[in-house]
N, CA, C and O of each residue as an XYZ file, in Angstrom:
956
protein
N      97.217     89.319     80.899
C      96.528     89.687     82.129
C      95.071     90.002     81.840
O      94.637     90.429     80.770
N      94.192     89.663     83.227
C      92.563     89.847     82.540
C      92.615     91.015     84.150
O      93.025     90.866     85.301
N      91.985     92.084     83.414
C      91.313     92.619     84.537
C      89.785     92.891     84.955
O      89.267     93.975     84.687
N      89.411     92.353     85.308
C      87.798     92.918     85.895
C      87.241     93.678     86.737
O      87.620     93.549     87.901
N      86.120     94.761     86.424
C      86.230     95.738     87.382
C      84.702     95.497     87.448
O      84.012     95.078     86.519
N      84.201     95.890     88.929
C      82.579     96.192     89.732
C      82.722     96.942     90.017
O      83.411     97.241     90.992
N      81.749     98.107     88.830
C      81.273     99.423     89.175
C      79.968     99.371     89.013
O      79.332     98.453     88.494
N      79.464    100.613     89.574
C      78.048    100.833     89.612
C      77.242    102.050     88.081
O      76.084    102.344     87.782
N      78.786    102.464     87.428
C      79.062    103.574     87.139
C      80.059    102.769     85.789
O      81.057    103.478     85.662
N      80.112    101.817     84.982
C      80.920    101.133     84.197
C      80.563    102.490     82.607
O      81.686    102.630     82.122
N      79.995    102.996     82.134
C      80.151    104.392     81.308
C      81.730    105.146     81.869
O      82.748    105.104     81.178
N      81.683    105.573     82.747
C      83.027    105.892     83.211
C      84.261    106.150     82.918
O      84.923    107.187     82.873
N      84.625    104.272     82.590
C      85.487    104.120     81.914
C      85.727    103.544     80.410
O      86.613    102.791     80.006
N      84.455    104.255     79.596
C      84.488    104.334     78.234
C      85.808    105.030     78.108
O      86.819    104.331     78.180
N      85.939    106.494     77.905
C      87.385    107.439     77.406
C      88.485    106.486     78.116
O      89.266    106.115     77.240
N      88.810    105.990     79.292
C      89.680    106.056     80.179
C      90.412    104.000     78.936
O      91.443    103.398     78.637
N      89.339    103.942     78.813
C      89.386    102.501     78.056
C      90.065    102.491     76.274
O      90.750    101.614     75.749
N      89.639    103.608     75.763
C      89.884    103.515     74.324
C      90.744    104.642     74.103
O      90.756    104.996     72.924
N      91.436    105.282     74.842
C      92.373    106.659     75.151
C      94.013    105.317     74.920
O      94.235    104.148     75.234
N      94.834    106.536     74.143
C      96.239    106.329     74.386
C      96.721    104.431     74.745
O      96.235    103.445     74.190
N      97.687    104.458     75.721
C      98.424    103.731     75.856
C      97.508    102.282     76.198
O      97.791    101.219     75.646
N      96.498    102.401     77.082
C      95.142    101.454     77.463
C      94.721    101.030     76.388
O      94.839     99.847     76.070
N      94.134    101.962     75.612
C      93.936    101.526     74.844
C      94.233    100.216     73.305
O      93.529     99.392     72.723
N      96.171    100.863     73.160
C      97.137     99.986     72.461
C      97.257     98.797     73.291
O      97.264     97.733     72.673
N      97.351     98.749     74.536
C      98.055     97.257     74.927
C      96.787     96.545     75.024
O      97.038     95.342     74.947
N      95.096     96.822     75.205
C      94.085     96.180     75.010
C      94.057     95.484     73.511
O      94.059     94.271     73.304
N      94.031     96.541     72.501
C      94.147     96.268     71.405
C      95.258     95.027     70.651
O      94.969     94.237     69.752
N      96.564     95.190     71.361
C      97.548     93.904     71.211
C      97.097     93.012     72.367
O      97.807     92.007     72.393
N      96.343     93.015     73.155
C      95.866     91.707     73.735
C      96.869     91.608     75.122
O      96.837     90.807     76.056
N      97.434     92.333     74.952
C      98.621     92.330     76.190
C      97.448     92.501     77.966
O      97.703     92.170     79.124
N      96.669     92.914     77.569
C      95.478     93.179     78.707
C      93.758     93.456     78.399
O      93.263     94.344     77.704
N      93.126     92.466     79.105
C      91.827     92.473     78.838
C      91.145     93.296     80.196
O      91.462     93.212     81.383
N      90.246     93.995     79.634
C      89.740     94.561     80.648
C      87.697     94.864     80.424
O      87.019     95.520     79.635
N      87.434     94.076     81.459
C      85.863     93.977     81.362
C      85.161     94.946     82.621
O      85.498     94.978     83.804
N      84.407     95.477     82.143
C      83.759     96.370     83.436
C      82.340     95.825     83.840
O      81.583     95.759     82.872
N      81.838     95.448     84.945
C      80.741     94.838     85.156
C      79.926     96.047     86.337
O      80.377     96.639     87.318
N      78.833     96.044     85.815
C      77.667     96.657     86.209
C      76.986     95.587     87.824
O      75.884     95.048     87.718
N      77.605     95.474     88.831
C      76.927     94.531     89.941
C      75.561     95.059     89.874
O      74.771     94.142     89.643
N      75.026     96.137     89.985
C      73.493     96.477     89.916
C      72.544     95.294     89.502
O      71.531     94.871     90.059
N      73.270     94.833     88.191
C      72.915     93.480     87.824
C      72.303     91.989     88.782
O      71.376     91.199     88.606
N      73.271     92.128     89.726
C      73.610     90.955     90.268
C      72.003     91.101     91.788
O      71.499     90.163     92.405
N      71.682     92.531     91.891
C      70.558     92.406     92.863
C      69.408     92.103     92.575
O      68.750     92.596     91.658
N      68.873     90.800     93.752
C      68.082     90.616     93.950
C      66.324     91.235     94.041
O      65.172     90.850     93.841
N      67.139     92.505     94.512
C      65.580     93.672     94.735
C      64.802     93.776     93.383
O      65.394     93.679     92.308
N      63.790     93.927     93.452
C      62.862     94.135     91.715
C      63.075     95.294     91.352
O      62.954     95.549     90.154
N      63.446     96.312     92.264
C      64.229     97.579     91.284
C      65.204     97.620     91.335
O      65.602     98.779     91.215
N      66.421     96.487     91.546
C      68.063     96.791     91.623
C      68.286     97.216     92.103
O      69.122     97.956     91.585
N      68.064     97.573     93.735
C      68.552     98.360     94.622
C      69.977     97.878     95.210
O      70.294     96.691     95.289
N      70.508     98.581     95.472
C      71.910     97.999     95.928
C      72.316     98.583     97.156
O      73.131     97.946     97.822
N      71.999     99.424     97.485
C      72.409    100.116     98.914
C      71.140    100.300     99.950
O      69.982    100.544     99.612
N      71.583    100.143    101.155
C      70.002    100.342    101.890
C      70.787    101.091    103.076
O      72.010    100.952    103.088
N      70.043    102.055    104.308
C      70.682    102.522    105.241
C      71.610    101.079    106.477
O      71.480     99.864    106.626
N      72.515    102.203    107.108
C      73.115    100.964    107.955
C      72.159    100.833    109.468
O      71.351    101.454    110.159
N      72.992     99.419    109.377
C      72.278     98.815    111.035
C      72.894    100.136    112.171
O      73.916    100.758    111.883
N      72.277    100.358    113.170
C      72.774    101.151    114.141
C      72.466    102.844    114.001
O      72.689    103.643    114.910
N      72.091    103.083    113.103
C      72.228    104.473    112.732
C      73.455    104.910    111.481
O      74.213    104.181    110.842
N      73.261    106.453    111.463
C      74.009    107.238    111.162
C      73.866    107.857    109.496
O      72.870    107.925    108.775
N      75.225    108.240    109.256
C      74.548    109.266    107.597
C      74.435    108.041    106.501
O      74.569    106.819    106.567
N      74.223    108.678    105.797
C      74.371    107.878    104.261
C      73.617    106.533    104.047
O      72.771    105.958    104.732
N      74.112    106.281    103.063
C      73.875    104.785    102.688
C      74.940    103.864    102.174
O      75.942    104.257    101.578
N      74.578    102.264    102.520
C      76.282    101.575    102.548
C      75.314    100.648    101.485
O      74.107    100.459    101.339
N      76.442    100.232    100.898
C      76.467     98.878     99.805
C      76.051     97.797    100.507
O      76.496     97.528    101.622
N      75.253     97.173     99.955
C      74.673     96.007    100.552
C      75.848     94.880     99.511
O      76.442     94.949     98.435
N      75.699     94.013    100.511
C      77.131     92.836    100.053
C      76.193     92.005     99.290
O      76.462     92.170     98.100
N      75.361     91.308     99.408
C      74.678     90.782     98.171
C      75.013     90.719     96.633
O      75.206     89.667     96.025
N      75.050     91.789     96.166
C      75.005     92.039     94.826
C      76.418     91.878     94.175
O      76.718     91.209     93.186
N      77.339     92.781     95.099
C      78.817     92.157     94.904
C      79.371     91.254     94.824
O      80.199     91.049     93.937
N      78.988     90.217     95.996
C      79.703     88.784     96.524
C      79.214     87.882     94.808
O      80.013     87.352     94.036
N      77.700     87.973     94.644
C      77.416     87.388     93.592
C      78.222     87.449     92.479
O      78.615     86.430     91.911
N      78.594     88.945     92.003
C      78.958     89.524     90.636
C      80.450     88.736     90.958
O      81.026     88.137     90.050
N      81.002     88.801     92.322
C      82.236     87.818     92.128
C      82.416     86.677     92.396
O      83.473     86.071     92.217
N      81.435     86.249     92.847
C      81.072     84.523     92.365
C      81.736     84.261     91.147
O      82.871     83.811     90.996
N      80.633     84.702     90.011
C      80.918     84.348     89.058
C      82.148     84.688     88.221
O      82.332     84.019     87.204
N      83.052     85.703     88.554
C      84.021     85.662     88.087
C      85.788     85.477     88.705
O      86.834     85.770     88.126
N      85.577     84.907     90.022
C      86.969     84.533     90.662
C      87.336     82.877     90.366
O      86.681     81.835     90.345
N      88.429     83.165     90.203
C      88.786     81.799     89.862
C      90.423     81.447     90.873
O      90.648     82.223     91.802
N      91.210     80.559     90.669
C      91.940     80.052     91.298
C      93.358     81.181     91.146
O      94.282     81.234     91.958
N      93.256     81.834     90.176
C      94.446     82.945     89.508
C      93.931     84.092     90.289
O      94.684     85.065     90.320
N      92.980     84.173     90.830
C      92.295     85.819     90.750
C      92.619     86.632     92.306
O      92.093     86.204     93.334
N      93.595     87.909     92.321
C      93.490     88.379     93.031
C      92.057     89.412     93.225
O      91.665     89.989     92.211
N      91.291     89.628     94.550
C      90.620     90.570     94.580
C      90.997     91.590     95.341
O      91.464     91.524     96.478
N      90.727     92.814     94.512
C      91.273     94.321     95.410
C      90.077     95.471     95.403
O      89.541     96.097     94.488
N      89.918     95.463     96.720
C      88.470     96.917     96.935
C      89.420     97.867     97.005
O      90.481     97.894     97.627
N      88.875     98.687     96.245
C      89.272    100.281     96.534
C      88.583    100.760     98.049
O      87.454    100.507     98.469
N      89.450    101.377     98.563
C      89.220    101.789    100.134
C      90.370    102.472    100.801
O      91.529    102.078    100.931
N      89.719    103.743    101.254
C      90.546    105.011    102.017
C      91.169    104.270    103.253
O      91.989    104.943    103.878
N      90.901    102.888    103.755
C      91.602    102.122    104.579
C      92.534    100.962    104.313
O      93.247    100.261    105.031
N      92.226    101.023    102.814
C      93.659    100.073    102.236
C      95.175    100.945    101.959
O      95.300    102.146    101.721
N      96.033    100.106    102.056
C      97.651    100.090    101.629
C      97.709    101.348    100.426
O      97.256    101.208     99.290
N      98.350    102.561    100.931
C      98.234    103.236     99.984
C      99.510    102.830     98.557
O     100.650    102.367     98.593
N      98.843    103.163     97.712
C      99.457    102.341     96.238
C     100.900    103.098     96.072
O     101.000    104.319     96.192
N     101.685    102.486     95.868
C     103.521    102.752     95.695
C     103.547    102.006     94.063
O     102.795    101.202     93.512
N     105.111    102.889     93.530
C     105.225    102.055     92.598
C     105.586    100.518     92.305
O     105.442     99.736     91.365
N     106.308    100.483     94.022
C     107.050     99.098     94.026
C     105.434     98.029     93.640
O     105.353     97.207     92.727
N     104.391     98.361     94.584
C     103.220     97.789     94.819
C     102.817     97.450     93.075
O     102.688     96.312     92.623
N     102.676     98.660     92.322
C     101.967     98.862     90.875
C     102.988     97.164     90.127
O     102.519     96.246     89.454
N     103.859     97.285     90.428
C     105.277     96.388     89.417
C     104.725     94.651     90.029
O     104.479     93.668     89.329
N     104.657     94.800     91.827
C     103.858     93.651     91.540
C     102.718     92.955     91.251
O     102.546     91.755     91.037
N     101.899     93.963     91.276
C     100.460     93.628     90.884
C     100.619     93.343     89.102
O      99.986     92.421     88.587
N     101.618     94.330     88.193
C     101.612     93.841     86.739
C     102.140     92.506     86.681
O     102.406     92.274     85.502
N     102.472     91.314     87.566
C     102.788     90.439     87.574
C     101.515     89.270     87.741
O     101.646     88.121     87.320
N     100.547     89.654     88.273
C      99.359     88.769     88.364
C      98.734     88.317     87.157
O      98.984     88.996     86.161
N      97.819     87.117     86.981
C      97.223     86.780     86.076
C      95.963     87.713     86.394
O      95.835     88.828     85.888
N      95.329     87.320     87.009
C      93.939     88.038     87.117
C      93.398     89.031     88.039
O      92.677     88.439     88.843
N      93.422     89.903     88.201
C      92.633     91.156     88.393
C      91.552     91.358     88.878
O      91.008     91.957     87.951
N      90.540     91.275     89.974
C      89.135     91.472     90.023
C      89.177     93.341     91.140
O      89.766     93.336     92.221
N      88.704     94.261     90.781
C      88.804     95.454     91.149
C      87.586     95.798     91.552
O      86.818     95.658     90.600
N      86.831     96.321     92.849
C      85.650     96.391     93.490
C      85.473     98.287     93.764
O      85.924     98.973     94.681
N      84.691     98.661     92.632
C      84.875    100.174     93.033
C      83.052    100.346     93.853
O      81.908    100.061     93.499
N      83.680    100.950     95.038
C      82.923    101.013     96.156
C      81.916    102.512     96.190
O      82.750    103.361     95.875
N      80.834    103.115     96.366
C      80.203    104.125     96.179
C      79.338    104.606     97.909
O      79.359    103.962     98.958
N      78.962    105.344     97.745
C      78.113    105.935     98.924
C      78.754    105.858     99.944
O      79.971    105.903     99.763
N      78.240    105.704    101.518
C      78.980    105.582    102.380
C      79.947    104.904    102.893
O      80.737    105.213    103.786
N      79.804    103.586    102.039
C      80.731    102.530    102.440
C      80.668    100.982    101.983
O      79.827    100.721    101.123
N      81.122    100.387    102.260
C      80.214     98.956    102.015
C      80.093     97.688    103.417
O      80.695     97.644    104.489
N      79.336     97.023    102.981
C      78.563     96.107    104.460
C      79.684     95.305    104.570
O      80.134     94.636    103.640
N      80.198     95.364    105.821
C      81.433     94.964    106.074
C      82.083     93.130    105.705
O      83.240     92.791    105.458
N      80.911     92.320    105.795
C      81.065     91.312    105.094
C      81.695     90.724    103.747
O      82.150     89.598    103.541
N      81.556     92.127    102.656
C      82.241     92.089    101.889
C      83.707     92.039    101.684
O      84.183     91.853    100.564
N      84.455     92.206    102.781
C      85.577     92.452    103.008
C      86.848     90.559    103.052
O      88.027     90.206    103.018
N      85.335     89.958    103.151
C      85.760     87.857    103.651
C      86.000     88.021    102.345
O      87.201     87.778    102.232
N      85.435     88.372    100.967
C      85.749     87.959     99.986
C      86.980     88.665     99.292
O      87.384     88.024     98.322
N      87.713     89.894     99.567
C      89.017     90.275     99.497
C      90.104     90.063    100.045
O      90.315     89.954    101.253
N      91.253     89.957     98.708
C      92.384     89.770     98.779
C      93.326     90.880     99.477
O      94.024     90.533    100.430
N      93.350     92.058     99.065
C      93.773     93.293     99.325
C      92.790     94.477     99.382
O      91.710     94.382     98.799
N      93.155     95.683    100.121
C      92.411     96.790     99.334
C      93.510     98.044     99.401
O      94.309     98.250    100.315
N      93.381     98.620     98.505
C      94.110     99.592     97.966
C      93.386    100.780     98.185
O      92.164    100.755     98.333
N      94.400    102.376     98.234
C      94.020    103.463     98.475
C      95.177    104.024     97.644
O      96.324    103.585     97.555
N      94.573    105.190     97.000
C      95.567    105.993     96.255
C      96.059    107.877     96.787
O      96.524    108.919     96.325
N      95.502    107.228     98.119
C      96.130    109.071     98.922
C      94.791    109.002     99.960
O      93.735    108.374    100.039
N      95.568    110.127    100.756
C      94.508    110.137    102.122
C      93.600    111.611    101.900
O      93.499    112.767    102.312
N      92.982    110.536    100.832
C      91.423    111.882    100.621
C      90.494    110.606    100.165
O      90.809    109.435     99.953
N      88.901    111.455    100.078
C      87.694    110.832    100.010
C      87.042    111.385     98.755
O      86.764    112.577     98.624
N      86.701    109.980     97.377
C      86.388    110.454     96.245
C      84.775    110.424     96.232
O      84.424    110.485     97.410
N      83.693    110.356     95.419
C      82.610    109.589     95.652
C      82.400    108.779     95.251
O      81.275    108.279     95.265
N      83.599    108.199     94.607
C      83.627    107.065     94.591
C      84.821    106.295     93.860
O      85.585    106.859     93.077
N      84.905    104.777     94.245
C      85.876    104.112     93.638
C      86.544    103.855     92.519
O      87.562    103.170     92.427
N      85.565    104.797     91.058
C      85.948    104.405     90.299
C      87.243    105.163     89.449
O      87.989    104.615     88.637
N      87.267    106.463     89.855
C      88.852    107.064     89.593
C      89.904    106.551     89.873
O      90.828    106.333     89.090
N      89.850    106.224     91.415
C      90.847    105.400     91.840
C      90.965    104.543     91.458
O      91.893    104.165     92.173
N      90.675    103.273     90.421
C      90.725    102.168     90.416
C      91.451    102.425     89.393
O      92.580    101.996     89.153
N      90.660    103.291     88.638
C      91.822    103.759     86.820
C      93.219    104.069     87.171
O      94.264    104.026     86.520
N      92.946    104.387     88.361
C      95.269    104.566     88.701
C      95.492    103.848     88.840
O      96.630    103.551     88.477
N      95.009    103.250     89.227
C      95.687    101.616     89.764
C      95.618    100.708     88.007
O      96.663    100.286     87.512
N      94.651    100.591     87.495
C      94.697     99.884     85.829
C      96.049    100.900     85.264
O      97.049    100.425     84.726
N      95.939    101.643     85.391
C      96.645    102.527     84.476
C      98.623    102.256     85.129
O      99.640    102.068     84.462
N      98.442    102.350     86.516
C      99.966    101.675     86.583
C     100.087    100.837     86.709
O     101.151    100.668     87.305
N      99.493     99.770     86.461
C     100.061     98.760     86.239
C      99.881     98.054     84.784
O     100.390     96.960     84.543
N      99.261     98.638     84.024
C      99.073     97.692     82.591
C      99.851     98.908     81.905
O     100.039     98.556     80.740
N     100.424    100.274     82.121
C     101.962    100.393     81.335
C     102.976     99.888     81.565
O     103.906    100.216     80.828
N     103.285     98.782     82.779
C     104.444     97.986     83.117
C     104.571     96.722     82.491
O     105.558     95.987     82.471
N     103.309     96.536     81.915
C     102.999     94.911     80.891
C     104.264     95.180     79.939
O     104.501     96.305     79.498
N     105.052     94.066     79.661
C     105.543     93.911     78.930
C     104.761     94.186     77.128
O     103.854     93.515     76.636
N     105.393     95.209     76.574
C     105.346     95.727     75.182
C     104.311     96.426     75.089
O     103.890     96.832     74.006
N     103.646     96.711     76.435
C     102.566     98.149     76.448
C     103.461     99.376     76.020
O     103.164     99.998     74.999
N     104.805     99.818     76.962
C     105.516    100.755     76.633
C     107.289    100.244     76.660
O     107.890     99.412     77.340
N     107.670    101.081     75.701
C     109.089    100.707     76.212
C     109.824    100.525     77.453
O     109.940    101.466     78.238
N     110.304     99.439     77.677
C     110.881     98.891     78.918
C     111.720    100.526     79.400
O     111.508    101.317     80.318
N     112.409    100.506     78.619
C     113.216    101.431     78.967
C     112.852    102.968     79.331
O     113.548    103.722     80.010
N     111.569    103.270     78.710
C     110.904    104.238     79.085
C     110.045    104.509     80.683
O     109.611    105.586     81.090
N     109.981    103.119     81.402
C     109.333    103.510     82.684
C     110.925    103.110     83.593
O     111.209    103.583     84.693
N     111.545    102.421     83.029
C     112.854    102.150     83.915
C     113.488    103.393     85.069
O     114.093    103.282     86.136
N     112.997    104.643     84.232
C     114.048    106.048     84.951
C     112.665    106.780     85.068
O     112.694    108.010     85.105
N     111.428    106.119     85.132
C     110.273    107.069     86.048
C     110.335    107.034     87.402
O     110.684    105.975     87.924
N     109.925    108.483     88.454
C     109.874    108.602     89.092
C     109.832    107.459     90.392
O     108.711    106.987     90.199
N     110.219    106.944     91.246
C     110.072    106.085     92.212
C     110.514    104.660     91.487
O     110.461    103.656     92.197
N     110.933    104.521     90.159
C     111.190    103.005     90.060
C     112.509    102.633     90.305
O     112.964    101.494     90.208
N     113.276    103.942     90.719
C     115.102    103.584     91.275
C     114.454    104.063     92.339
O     115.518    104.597     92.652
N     113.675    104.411     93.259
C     113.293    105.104     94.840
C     114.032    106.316     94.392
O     115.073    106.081     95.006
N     114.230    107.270     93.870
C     114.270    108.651     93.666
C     113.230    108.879     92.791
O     112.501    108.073     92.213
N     113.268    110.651     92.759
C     112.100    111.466     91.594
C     112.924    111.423     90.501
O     114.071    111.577     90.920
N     112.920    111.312     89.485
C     113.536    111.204     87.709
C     114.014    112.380     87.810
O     113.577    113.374     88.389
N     115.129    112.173     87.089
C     115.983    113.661     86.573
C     115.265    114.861     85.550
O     114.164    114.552     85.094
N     115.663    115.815     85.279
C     115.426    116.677     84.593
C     115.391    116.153     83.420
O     116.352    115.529     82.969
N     113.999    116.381     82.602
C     113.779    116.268     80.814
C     113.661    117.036     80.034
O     112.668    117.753     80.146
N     114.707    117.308     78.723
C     114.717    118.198     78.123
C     114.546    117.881     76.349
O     115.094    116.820     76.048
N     113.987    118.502     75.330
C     113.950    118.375     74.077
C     114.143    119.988     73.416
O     114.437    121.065     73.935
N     113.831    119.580     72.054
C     114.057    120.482     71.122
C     113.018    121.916     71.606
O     112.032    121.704     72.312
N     113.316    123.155     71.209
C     114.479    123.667     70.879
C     115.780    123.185     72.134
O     115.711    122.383     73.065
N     116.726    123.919     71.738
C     118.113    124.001     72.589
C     117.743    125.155     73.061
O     118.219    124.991     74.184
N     117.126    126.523     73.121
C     117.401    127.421     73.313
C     115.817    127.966     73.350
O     115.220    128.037     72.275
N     115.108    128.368     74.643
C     113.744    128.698     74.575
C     113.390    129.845     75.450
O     113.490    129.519     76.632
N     113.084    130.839     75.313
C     113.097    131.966     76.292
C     114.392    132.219     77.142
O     114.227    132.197     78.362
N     115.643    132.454     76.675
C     116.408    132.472     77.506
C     117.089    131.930     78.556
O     117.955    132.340     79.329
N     116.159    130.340     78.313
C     117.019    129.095     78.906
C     117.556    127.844     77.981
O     116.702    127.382     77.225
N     118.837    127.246     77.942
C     119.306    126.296     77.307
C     119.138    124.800     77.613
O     118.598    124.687     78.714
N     119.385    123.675     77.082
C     119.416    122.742     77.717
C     120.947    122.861     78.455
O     121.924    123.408     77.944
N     120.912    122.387     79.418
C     122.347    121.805     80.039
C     123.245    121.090     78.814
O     122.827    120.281     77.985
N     124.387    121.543     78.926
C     125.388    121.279     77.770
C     125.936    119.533     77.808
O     126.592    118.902     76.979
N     125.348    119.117     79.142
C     126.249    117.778     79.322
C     125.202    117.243     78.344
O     125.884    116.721     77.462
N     124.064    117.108     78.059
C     122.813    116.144     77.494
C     123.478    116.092     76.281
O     123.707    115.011     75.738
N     124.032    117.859     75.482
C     124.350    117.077     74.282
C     125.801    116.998     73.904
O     126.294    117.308     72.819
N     126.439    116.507     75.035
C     127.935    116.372     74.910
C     128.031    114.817     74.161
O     129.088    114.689     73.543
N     127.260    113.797     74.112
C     127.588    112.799     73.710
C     128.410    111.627     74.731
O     129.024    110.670     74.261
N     128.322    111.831     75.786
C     129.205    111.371     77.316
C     128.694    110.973     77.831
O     128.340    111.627     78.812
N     128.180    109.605     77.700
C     127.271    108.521     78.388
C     127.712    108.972     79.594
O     127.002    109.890     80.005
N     128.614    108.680     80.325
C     128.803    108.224     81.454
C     128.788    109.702     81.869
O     128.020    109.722     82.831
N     129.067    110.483     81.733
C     129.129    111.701     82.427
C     127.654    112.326     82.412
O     127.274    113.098     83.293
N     126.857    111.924     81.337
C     125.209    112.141     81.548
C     124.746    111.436     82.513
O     123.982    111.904     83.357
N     125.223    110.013     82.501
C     124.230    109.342     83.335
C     124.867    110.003     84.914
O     123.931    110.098     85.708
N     125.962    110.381     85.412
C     126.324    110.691     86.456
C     125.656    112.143     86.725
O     125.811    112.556     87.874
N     124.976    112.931     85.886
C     124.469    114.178     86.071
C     123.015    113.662     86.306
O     122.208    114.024     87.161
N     122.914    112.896     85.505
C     120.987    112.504     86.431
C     120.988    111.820     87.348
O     119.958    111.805     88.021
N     122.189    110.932     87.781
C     121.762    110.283     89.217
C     122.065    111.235     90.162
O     122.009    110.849     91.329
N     122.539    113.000     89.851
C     123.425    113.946     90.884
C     121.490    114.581     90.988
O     120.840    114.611     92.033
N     121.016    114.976     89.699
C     119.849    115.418     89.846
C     118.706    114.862     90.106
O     117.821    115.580     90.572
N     118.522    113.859     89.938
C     117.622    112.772     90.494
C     118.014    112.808     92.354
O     117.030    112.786     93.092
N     118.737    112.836     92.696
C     119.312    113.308     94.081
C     118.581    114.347     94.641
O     117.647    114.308     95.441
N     119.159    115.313     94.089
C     118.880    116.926     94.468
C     117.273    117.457     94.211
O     116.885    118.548     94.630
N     116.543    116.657     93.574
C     115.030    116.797     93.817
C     114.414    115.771     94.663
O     113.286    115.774     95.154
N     115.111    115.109     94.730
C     114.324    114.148     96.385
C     114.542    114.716     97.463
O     113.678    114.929     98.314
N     116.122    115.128     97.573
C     116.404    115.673     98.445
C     115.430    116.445     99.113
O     114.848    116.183    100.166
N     115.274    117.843     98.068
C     114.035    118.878     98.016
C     112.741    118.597     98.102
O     112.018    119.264     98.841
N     112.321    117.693     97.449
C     110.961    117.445     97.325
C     110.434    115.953     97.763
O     109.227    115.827     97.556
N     110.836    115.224     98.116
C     110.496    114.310     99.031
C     111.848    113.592     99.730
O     112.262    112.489     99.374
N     112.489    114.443    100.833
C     113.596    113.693    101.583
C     113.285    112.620    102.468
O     114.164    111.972    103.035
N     112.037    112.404    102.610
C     111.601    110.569    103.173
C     112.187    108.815    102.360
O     112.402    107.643    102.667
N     112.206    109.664    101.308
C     112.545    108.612    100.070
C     113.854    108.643    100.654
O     113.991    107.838    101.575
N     114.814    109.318    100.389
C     116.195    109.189    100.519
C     116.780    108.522    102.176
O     117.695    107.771    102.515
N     115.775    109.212    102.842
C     115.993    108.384    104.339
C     115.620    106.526    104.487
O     116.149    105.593    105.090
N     114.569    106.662    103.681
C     114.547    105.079    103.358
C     115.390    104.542    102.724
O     115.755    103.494    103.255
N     115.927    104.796    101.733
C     116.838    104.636    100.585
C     118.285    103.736    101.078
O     119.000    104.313    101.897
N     118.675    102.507    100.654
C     119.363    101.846    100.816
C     120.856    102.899     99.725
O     121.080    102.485     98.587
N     121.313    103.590    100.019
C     122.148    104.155     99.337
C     123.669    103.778     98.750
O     124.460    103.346     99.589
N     124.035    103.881     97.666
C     125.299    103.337     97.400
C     126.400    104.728     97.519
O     125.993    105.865     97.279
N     127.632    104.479     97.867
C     128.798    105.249     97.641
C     129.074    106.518     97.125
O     129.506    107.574     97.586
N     128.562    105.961     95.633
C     128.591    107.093     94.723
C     127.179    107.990     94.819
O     127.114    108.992     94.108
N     126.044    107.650     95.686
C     124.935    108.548     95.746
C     125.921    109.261     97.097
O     126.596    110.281     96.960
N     125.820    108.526     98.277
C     126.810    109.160     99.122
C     127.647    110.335     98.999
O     127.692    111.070     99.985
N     128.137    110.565     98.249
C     129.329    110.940     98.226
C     128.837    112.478     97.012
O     129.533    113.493     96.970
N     127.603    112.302     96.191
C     126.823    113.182     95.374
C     125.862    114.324     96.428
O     125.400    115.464     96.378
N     125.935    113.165     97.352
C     124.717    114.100     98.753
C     125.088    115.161     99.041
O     124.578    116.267     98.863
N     126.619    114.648     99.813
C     127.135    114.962    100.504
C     128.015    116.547     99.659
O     128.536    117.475    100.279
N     127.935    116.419     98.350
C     128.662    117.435     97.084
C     127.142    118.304     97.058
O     127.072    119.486     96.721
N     126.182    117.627     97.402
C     124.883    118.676     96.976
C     124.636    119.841     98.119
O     124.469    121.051     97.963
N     124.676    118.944     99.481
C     124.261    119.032    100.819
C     125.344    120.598    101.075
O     124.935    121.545    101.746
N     126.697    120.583    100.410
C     127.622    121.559    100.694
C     127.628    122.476     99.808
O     128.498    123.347     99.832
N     126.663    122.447     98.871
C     126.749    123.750     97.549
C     125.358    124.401     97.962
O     125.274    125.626     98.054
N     124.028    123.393     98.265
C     123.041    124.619     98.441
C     122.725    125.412     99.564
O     121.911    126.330     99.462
């Protein structure tokens, strides 16, 4: 996978680039990731990139110029484009799993008031990562790189994002390690009973019982099987 990102602000994602897990799957080649400076791409003799809007009002908006150019040159026939924007599709995990499926990547992190609405003919999607206002696009865009290039195949163990939060549509069960015994709380005795099946039936009971609690929208969406049924309904009558 190639990803490309238009920031105004590409320093940014120096740490966010050579940190941890980003870092390893860049390094095995599993994902390329280039950050481009559009500032570049303007016309003005001092690189101006934003000018006030037509009609009035606050701030200053991105002039489409400088962008459309910077992705001229790098869209090709593979290339999805995605603006970051408090009016795009807010990002799910289901969303993150298909985007790690694309070849190419082009990511538009947006600054100041907004951008000149024209820019919008040249996007594929735009994405939002919660209903708040950053100053700009480029945090958000790192959530979005970041879930989806740990789903690349041999970035992380398959099996390690399999039972994260939202990738069965429940919150993940309870995680526990060494010690056994830490201020007066233990691990739960089933973890080290050695009882596959009776473990895995205690995290799909607790994986339950915190959606339930902490996001019961999930579970109302939730195409449910029998045996969750029937765990609800054992939870629903004990608390």
């Amino acid at each position: 996978m190639k990803i490309d990102i238009l920031s105004l602000f590409p320093e940014m994602f120096e740490g966010f680039l050579n940190t941890s897990i980003i870092k390893r799957a860049i390094d095995s080649s599993l994902v390329e990731v280039c950050v481009h400076d559009f500032r570049e791409f303007s016309l003005n003799k001092h690189k101006k990139v934003d000018d006030y809007p037509y009609g009035g009002g606050q701030g200053m908006v991105l002039m489409c110029q400088p962008i459309i150019d910077c992705l001229k040159t790098l869209t090709t026939k593979d290339s999805l484009v995605i603006l970051m924007s408090p009016q795009g599709e807010v990002l799910q995990q289901s969303y993150s799993q298909k985007l790690s499926l694309e070849k190419h990547l082009i990511i538009i992190c947006g600054h100041y008031e907004g951008f000149d609405e024209r820019i919008r003919d040249y996007v594929d999607i735009e994405i939002s990562i919660g209903d708040y206002i950053l100053t700009g696009g480029e945090l958000a865009s790192m959530v979005v790189c970041d879930s989806i290039i740990r789903l690349l195949e041999g970035a992380i163990r398959e099996s390690s994002h399999e039972d994260d939060s939202f990738s069965q549509g429940l919150l993940e069960y309870p995680q526990y390690t060494r010690p056994y015994e830490y201020d007066g709380t233990t691990v739960p005795d089933i973890l080290i009973s050695g009882h596959h099946e009776n473990i895995r039936k205690w995290r799909l009971q607790q994986s339950l019982k915190k959606t339930l609690r902490k996001r019961p929208d999930l579970i109302k969406n939730r195409q449910m099987t029998d045996e969750e049924l029937k765990m609800i309904k054992e939870i629903e009558k004990n608390d």
